[in-house]
C-alpha positions in Angstrom: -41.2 19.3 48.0 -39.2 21.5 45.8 -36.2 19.5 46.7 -37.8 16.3 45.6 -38.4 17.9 42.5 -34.9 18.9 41.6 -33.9 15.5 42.5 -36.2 14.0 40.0 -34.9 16.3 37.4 -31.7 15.4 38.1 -32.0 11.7 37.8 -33.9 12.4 35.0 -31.5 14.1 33.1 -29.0 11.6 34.0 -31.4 8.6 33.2 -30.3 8.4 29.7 -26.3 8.1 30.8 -27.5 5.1 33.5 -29.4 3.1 30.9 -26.4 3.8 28.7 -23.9 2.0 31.4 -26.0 -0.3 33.0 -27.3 -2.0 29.5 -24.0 -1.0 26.9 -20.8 -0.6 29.6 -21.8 -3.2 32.9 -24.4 -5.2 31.2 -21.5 -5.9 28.1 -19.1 -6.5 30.7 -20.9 -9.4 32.4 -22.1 -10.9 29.8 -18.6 -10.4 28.4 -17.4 -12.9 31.7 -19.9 -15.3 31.2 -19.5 -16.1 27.7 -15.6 -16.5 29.2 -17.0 -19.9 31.0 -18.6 -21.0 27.6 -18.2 -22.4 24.0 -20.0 -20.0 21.7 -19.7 -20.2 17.7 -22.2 -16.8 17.4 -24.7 -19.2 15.3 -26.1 -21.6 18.3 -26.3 -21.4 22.2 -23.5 -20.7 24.6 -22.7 -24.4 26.3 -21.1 -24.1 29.3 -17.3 -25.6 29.1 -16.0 -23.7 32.9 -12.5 -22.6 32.7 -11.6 -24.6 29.8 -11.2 -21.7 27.6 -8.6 -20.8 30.0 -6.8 -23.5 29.8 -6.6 -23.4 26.3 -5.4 -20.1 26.3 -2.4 -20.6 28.4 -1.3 -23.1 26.3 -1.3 -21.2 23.1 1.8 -20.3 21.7 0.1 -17.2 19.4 -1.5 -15.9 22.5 2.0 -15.5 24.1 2.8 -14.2 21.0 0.4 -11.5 20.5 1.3 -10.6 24.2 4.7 -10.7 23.1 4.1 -8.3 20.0 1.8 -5.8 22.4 4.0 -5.6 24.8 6.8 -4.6 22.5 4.3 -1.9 21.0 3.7 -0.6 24.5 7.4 -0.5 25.6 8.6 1.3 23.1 5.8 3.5 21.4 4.1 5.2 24.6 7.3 6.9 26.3 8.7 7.5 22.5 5.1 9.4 22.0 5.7 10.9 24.9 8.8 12.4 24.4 7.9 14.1 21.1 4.7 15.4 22.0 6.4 16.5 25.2 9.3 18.6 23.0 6.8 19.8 20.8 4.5 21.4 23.2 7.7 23.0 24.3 8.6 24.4 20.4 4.9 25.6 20.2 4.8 27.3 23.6 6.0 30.1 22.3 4.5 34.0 21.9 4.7 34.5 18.0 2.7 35.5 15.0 0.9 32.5 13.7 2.0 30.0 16.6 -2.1 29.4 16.6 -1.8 28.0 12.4 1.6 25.5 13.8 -0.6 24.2 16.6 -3.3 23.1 14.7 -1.0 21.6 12.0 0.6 19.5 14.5 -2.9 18.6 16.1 -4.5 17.2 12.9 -3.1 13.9 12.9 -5.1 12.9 16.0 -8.0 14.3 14.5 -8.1 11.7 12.2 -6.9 9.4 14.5 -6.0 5.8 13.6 -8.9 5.7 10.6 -9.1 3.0 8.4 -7.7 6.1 5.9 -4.6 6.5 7.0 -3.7 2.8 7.9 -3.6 2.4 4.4 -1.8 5.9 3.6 0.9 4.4 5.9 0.9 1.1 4.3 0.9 2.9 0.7 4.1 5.5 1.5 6.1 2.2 3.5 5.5 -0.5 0.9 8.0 -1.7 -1.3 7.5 0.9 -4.2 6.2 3.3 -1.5 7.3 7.2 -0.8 9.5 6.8 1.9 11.8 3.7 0.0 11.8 6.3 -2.8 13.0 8.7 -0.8 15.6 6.4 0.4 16.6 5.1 -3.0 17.0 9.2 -4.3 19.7 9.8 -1.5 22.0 6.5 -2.5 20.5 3.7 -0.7 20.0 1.0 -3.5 17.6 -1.8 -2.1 15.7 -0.3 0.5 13.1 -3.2 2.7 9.7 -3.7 2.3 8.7 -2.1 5.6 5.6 -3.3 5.7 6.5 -6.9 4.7 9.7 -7.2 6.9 9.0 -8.9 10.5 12.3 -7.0 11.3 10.7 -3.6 10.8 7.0 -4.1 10.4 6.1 -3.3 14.2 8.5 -0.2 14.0 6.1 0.9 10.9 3.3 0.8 13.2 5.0 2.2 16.4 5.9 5.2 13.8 2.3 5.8 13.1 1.3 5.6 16.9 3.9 8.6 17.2 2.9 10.3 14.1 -0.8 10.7 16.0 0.8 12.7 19.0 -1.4 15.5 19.3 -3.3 15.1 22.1 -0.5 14.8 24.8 0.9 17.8 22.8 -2.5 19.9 23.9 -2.6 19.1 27.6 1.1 19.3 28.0 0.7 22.7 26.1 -1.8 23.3 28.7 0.4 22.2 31.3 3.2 24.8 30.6 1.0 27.7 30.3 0.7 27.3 34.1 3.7 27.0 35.1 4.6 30.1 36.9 7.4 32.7 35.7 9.1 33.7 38.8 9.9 29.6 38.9 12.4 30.3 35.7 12.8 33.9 37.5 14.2 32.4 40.3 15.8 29.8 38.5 17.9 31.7 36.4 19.1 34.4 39.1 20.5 31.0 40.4 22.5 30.3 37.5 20.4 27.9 36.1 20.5 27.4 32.1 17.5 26.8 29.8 18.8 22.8 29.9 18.6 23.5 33.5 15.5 25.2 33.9 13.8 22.4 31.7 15.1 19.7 33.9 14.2 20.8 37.4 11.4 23.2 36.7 9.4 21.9 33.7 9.7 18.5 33.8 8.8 18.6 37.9 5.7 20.9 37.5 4.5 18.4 34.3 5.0 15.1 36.3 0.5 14.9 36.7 0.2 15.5 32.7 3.1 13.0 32.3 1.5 10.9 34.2 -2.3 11.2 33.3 -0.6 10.6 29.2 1.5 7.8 30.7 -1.9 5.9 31.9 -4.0 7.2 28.9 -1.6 5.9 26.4 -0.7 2.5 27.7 -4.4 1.5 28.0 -4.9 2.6 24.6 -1.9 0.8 23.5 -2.7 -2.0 25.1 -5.9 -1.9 22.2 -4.4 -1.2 19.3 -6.1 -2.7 16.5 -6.7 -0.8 13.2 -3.1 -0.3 12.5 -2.2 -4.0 12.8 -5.5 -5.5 10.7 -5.4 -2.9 7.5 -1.8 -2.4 7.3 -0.2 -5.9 8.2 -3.2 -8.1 8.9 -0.8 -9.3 11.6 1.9 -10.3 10.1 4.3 -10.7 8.3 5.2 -14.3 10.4 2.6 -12.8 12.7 5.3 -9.8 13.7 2.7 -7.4 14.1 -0.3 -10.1 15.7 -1.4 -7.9 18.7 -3.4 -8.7 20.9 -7.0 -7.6 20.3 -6.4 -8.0 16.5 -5.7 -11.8 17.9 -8.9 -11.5 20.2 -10.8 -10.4 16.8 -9.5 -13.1 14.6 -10.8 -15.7 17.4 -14.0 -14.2 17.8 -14.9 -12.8 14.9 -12.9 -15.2 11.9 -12.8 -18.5 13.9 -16.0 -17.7 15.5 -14.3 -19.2 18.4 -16.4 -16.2 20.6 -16.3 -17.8 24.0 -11.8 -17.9 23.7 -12.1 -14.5 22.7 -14.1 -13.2 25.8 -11.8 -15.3 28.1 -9.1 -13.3 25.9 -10.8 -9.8 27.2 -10.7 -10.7 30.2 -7.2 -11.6 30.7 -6.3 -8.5 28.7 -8.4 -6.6 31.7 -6.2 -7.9 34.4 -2.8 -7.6 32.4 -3.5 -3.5 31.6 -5.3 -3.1 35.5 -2.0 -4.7 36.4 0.0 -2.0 34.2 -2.2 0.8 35.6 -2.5 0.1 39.1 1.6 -0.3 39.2 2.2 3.3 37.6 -0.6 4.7 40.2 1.8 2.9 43.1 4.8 4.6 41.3 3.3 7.8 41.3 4.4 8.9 45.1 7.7 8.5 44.2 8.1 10.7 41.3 4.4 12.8 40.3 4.4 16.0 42.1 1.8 17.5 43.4 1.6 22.1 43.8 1.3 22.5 47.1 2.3 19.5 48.4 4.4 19.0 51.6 8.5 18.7 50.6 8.5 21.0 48.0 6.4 18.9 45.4 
């Protein structure tokens, strides 16, 4: 009896979280597919159309293009993020006076994450007669571009500001170096081996799960980037910086065109399950594991 009564408790204390994924997370999701099969303008019924939507997409050239533009953003602003937050942890994992005060400097920027705020902030210093041009035009450089409104550099703009918000890979590879053992660098060393050494086959080896877990984390997310492209370019200029959920959002939410937009999710699933299931198969081959068998 009294284990029947802790079992109750338990689902009821976990009730709340069930409702919360079977009406908000799954119940979203399905609906999410069978609005895929459909026309739906948000104003009258869903009429079914089967895969048409589909077929529409595959044969739009901006929906290659938004894949096009977020797959550019992924490539190059995930292992760039990673590299600085990786070198940063490294700088801050250090025993000095006030090393607390540099670490939360460096963590603000993901605190305020990709706001609505700072999209314009970053639009304001890049523009034209922004800070950073001024900057440019103080040291010699006479016409500087209009970051912003240059499809040469407008996606680098935004792949700067994805770098900009590093701080959370900074705090769990933080977290990974404080357990990294001593006598690894100990033993290291009596073998000759030089801090450029020691980095390169001690760190990096012993932060290969946080490199991965950031790896996974930060491709999903930039698989959804959003707020960046719709306040600070509104996807362009020339549709440069069109990604692909800022695509999704125009068709759904601006053309009203809500049934394409769900068959847009829903490709966008499979594409980043694709992109995560292949870094979990290329794990074995380069994530190490303490304790493992081989040395890993």
């Amino acid at each position: 009896m009294r284990a029947m009564r802790q079992s109750l408790a338990a689902y009821g204390f976990l009730f709340p979280w069930l409702i919360g994924l079977l009406v908000l997370t799954l119940g979203s999701f399905m609906f999410s597919i069978y609005l895929a099969f459909t026309n739906y303008d948000l104003i009258s019924s869903p009429t079914w159309a089967g895969v048409s939507n589909f077929k529409s997409l595959f044969s739009d050239h901006l929906f290659y293009t938004s894949l096009k533009v977020t797959l550019l953003y992924v490539v190059v602003s995930v292992p760039l993020r990673l590299i600085f937050s990786l070198l940063v942890a490294a700088l801050l994992n250090q025993e000095i006076a006030g090393i607390g005060i540099y670490r939360v400097i460096f963590y603000i920027p993901s605190l305020i994450g990709t706001s609505v705020g700072v999209a314009i902030m970053w639009q304001n210093i890049f523009s034209r007669n922004g800070l950073f041009n001024l900057i440019l035009q103080s040291i010699g450089m006479a016409h500087p571009p209009a970051w912003v409104s240059d499809p040469q550099y407008a996606i680098y703009v935004l792949v700067l500001l994805s770098i900009w918000q590093f701080g959370s890979e900074m705090i769990i590879f933080l977290a990974g170096l404080k357990q990294i053992p001593d006598s690894l660098y100990e033993a290291a060393a009596i073998d000759g081996a030089n801090r450029l050494n020691q980095f390169f086959h001690v760190t990096l080896p012993m932060l290969t799960p946080m490199i991965f877990f950031n790896l996974v984390m930060g491709t999903i997310n930039a698989f959804m980037v959003f707020t960046q492209g719709f306040v600070i370019t509104h996807g362009g200029p020339i549709n440069s910086t069109m990604f692909y959920v800022l695509y999704l959002y125009k068709q759904g939410f601006e053309y009203f065109h809500m049934g394409y937009a769900a068959a847009m999710s829903i490709v966008l699933l499979v594409i980043v399950g694709v992109f995560a299931g292949f870094l979990f198969l290329t794990s074995k081959f380069w994530v190490h594991y303490e304790g493992e068998e081989g040395g890993k």
